[in-house]
C-alpha positions in Angstrom: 2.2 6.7 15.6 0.7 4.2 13.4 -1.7 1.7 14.2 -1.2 -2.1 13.0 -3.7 -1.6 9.7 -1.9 1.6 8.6 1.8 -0.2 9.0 -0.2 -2.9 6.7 -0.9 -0.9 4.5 2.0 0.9 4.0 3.6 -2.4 3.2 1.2 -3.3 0.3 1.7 0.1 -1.1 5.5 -0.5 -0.9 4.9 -3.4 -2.6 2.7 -2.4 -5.1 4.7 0.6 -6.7 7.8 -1.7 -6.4 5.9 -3.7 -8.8 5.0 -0.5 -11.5 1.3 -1.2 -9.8 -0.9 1.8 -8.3 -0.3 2.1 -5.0 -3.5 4.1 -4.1 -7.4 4.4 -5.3 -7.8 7.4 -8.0 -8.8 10.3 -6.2 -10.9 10.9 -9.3 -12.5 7.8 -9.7 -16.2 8.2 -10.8 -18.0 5.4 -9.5 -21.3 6.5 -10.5 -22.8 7.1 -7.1 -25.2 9.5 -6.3 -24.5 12.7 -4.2 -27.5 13.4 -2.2 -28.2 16.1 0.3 -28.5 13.5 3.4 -25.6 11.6 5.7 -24.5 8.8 4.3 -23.8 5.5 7.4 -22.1 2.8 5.0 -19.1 4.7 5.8 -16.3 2.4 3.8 -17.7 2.0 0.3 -17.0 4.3 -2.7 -18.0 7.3 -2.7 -19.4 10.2 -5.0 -17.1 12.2 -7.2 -19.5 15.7 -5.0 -20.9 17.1 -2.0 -24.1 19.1 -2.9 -22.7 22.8 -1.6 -19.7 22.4 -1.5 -16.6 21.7 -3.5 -14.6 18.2 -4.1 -11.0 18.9 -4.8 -7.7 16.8 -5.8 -4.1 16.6 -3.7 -3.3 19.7 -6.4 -5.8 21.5 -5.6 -5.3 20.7 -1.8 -1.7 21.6 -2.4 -2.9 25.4 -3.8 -5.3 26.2 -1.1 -3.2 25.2 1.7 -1.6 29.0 1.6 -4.5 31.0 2.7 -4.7 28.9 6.0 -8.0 26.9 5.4 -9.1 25.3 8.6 -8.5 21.6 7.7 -10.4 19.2 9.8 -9.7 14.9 9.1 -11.9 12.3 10.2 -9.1 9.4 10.0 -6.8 9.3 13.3 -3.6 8.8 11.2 -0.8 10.4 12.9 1.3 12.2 11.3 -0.5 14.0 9.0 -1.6 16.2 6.4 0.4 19.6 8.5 -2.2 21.6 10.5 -5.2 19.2 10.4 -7.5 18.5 13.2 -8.8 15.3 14.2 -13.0 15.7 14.5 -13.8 12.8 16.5 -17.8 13.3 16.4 -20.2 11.1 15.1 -20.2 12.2 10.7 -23.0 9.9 10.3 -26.7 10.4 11.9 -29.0 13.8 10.8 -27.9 16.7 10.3 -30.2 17.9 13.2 -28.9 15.7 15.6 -26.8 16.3 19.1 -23.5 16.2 16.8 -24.5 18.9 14.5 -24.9 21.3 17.3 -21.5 19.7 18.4 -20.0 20.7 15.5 -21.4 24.1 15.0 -19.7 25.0 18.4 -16.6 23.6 17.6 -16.3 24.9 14.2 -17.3 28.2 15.2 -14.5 28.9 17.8 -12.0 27.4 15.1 -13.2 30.0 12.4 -14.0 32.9 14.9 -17.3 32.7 13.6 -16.5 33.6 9.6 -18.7 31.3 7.9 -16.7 32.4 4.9 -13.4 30.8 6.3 -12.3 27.8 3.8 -12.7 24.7 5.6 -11.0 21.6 3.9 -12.3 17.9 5.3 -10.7 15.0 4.7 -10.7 10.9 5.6 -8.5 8.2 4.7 -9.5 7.5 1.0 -12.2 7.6 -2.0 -13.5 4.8 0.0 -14.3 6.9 3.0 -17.8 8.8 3.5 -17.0 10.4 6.9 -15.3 13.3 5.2 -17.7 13.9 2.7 -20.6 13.5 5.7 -18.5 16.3 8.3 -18.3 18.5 4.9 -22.0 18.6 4.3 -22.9 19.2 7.8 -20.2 22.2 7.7 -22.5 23.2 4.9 -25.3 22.9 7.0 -24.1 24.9 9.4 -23.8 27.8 6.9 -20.2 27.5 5.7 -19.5 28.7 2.3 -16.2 27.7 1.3 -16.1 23.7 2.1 -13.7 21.8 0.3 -13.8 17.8 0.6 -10.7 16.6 -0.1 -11.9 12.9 -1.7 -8.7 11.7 -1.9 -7.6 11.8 1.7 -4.6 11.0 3.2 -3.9 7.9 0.8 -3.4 10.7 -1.6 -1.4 12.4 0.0 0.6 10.1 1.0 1.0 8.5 -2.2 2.4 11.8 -3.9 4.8 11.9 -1.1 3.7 15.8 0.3 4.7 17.0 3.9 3.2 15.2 6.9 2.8 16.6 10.5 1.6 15.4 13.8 -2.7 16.5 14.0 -2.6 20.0 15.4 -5.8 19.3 17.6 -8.6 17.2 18.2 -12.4 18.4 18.5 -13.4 16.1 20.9 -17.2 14.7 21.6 -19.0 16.7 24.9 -19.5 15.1 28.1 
């Protein structure tokens, strides 16, 4: 199911390739933005080409780790979806000591049976989108080693036209 903004946008993107135009942000834009070790809250702004710890990485790249079953986790509700990703709907912005970290840590850990090794892969809707890049630094946080921010997102994927699926879970907030 799509919700009103994503129909949208579809329909500019439509438009736009029918046109010879981009149809998507470069997933390797550099827009000179610093990469600090800290959650970031303007959440829809450009983001940095890194996440200190871990590893930013390309629809290609996606597309060649996606064989040794990384646990991929998506912080945009877009339905369907890259196959086998999991909707994290906790809070991405705040500390990285707060309630949501511990949250997470939980979460994660049953997910990955508690190999901190395990590739995770994170991913929002665009190049434009810090909750991705936030959820992958508090994976690092938490001690995981292999973290892989997917800065392209599901605009990316979409664009290059790549198998979609319905979200294979949800980690949802505690009551």
């Amino acid at each position: 199911m799509h919700s009103a903004n994503a129909e949208v946008e579809t329909s500019v993107a439509e438009g736009m390739r029918r046109a010879g135009l981009r149809d998507h942000l470069d997933e390797r834009a550099d827009f000179h933005i610093a990469s600090g070790g800290y959650l970031r809250d303007a959440v829809n702004t450009p983001t940095p080409t890194e996440v200190p710890g871990g590893t930013t990485i390309d629809t290609e790249q996606l597309v060649q780790l996606l064989p040794g079953k990384p646990l991929i986790l998506t912080t945009t509700a877009d339905n369907p979806t890259i196959p086998g990703a999991i909707l994290v709907n906790l809070q991405t912005t705040g500390t990285l000591t707060d309630q949501w970290q511990v949250a997470l840590g939980k979460l994660v850990s049953l997910a990955t049976g508690g190999d901190k090794q395990r590739p995770i892969a994170t991913f929002a809707w665009s190049v434009n989108r810090w909750p991705a890049r936030n959820l992958a630094l508090r994976l690092i946080t938490l001690g995981y080693t292999n973290v892989y921010w997917y800065r392209g997102g599901w605009e990316a994927w979409d664009a290059h036209d790549l198998p979609k699926a319905p979200l294979a879970g949800q980690f949802l907030p505690p009551h």
